[in-house]
N, C-alpha and C positions, 0 to 999 in steps of 0.2 A: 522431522527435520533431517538434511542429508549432510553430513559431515561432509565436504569439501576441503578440509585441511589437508596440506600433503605432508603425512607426517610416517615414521616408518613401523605406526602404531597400528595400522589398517587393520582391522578386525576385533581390536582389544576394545575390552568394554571397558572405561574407567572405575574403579570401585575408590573406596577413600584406602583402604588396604594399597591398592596397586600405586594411586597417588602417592603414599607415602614411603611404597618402595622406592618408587621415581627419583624424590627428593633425596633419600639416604645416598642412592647412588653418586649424585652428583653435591652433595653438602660440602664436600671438599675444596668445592671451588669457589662457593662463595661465601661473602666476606660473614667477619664474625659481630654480633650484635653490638648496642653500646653496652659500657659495663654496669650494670645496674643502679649505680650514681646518677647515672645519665641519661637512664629510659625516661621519656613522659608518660607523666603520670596522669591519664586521663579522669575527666569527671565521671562522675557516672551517675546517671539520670536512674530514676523510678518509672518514668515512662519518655514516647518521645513529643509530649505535645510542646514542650520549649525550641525545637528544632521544627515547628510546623509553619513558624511563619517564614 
């Protein structure tokens, strides 16, 4: 596959390291999560044949 994005990243290979640089740089700018009161509290399955239909 050929990357086509015009982005000013040309030649950088993504790593989950580099991703994560990414993010710290700009975390500043976006917003702050809910406060813990307020996150949903997902179910959480043993496998996923409930969600196969």
């Amino acid at each position: 596959m050929i990357d086509t994005h015009p982005t000013p990243y040309k030649g950088v290979i993504p790593t989950p390291t580099w991703a994560f640089r990414q993010y710290e740089r700009i975390r500043h700018w976006l917003p702050d999560g809910l406060p813990m009161d307020q996150r949903p509290n997902p179910q959480l399955l043993d496998n996923l044949l409930p969600l196969a239909n």
